[in-house]
C-alpha positions in Angstrom: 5.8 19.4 -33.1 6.9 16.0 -32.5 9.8 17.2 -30.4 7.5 19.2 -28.4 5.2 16.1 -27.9 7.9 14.2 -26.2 9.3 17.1 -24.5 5.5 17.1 -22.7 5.7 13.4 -22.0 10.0 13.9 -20.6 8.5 16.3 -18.2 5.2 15.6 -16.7 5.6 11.7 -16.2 8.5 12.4 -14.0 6.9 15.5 -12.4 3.5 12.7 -12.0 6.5 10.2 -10.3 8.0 12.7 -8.1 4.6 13.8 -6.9 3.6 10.5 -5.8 7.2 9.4 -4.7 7.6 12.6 -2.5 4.1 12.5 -0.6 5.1 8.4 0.7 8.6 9.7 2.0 7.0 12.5 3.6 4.3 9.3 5.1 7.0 7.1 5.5 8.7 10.1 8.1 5.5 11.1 9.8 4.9 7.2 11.2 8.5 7.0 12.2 8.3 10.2 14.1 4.6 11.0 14.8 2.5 7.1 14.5 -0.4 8.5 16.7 -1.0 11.0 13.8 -1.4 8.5 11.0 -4.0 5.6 10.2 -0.7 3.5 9.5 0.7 4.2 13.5 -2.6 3.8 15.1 -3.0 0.2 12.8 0.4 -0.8 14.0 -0.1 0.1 17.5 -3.8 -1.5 17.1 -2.4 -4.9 15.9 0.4 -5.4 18.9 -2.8 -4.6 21.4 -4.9 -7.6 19.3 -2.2 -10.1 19.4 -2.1 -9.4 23.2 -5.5 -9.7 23.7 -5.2 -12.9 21.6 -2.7 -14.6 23.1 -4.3 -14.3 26.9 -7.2 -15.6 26.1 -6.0 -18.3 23.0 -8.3 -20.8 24.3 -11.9 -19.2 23.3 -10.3 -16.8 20.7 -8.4 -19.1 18.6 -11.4 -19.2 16.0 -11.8 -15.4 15.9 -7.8 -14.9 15.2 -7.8 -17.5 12.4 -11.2 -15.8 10.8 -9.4 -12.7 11.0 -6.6 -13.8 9.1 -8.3 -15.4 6.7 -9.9 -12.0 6.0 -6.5 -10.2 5.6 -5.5 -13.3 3.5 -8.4 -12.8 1.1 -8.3 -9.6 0.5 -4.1 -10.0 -0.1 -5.0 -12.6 -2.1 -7.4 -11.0 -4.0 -5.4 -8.1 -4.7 -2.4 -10.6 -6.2 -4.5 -11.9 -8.6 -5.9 -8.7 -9.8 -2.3 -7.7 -10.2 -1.0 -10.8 -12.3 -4.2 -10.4 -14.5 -3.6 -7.1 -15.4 0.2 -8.3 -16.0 -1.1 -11.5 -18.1 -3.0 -8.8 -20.7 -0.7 -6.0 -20.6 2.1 -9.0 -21.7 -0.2 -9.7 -24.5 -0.5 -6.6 -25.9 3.0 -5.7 -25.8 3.7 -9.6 -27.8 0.7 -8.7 -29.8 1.6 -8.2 -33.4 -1.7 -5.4 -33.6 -0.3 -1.8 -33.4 -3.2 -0.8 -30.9 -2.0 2.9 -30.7 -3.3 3.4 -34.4 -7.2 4.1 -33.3 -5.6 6.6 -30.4 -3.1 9.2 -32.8 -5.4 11.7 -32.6 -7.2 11.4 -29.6 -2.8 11.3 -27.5 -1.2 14.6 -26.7 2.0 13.8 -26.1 4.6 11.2 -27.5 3.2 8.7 -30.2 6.1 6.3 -31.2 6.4 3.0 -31.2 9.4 3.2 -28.6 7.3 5.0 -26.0 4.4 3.2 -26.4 6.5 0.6 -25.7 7.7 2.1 -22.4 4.4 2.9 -21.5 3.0 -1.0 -21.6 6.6 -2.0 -19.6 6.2 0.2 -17.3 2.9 -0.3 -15.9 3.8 -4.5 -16.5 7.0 -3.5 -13.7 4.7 -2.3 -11.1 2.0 -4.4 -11.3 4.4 -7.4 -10.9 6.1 -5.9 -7.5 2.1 -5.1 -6.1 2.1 -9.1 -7.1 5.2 -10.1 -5.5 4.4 -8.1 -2.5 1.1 -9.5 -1.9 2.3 -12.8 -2.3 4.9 -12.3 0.3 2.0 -10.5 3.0 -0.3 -14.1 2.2 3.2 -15.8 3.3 3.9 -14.2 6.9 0.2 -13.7 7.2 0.0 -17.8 7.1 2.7 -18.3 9.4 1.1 -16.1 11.8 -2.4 -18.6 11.5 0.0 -21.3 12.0 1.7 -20.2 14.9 -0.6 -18.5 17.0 -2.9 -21.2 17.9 0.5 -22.8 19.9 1.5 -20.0 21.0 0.8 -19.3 24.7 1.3 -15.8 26.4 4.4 -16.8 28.7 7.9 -15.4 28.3 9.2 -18.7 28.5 7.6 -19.7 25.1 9.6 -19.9 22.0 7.1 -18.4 20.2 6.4 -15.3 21.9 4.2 -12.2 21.3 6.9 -10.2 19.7 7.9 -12.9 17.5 3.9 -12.6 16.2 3.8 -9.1 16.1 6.9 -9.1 13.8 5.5 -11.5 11.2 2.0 -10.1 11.4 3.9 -6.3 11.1 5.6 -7.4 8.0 2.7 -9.0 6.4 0.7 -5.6 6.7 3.6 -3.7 5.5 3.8 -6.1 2.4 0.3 -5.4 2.1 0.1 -1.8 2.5 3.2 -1.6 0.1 1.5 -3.6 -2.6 -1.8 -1.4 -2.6 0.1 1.5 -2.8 1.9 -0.1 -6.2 -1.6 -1.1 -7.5 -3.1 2.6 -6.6 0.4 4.3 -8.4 -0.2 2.0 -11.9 -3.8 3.7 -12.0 -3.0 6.9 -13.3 -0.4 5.2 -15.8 -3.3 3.5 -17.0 -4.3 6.9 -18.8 -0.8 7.9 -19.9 -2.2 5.7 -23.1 -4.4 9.2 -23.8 -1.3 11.3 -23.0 0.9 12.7 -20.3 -1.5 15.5 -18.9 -4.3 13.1 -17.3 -1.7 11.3 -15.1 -0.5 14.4 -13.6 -3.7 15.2 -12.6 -4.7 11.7 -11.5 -2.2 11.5 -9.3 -2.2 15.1 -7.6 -6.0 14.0 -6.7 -4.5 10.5 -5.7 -2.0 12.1 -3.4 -5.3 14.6 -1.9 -7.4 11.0 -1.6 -4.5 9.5 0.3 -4.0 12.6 2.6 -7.5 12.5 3.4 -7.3 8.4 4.4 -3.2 7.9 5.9 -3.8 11.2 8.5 -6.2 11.2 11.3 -8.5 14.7 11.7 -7.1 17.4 13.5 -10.2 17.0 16.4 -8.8 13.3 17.0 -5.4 14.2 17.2 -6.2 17.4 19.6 -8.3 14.8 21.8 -5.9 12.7 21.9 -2.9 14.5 23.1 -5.6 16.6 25.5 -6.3 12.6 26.8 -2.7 12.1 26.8 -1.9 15.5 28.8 -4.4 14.5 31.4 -2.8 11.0 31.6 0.3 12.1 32.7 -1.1 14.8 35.2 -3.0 11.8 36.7 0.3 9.9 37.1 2.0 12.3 38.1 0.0 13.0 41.3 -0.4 9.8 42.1 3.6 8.8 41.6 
């Protein structure tokens, strides 16, 4: 029975991984090759247009670019202290000297030794620390893009130009995005406490949420290539 408990955990923890893992590369490929069709490519694309706007007009909208920063800087921040929180009291439950899986044997299906509760503790410690050291990075670039944008002026001739901008303010959304994702993936290892099963269902419904939120609707993206279409018939008569 024992050997059939671990065999459960040996399985459906990396099936719960793979699941997870599989869905971002297949993200990851549709915003190198179709952006327009995810949230992620119509952010990026949304961000170069707002440091544009930004930058000819720096003058009046200097305030509203550092408020919106700020904004994006709390909420990283926010997110990087959750994460070193959660590592502070998983570290001291893993140092503590209390067996805490004792009041759970009954209530786990799947492995119950020491070793893999263990594992389970470390593992969830490992991720949460990347989300942190990714979210600490975003606050970085996002700061240098507070810093710099207020002297920046919209000219070619400018050392600091728009693409420079767009670069560090792309990286510090990236860093972002990457560290929620982290922080979202630790949450069904959360229940891997009561047993394999419930994180291979938490995170098929995780990877269903995240279709739902990373891919525009099918109406938006039929509009928008019928928009695009018509775009380039205008163009075309007028060239």
């Amino acid at each position: 029975m024992k050997w059939r408990r671990d065999y459960l955990d040996l399985i459906l923890i990396p099936l719960s991984f793979l699941i997870t893992i599989s869905y971002h590369a297949w993200l990851w490929y549709k915003v190198r090759t179709q952006p327009h069709s995810t949230i992620i490519g119509l952010n990026s694309t949304g961000r170069r247009l707002w440091v544009s706007a930004i930058l000819k007009d720096i003058e009046k909208k200097n305030i509203l670019a550092v408020q919106t920063l700020r904004n994006n800087i709390m909420g990283s921040t926010l997110m990087a202290t959750t994460s070193i929180l959660l590592c502070a009291g998983l570290a001291a439950v893993v140092s503590s000297t209390y067996s805490i899986k004792k009041p759970l044997n009954d209530a786990v299906f799947g492995a119950r030794g020491e070793f893999m509760v263990a594992l389970k503790y470390v593992t969830l410690l490992t991720i949460f620390l990347f989300s942190f050291f990714c979210h600490t990075l975003s606050i970085r670039f996002l700061n240098q893009v507070g810093i710099l944008i207020s002297g920046s002026v919209d000219d070619s001739s400018s050392i600091i130009t728009s693409e420079y901008l767009c670069e560090l303010i792309e990286r510090g959304s990236i860093l972002n995005t990457v560290g929620n994702r982290l922080f979202y993936a630790a949450l069904p290892l959360l229940l891997w406490i009561f047993g394999p099963v419930l994180v291979l269902l938490f995170s098929a419904t995780m990877v269903l949420v995240f279709y739902n939120l990373d891919f525009v609707c099918a109406n938006g993206c039929a509009n928008r290539k019928a928009a695009d279409d018509t775009n380039n018939g205008v163009d075309e008569d007028f060239v």
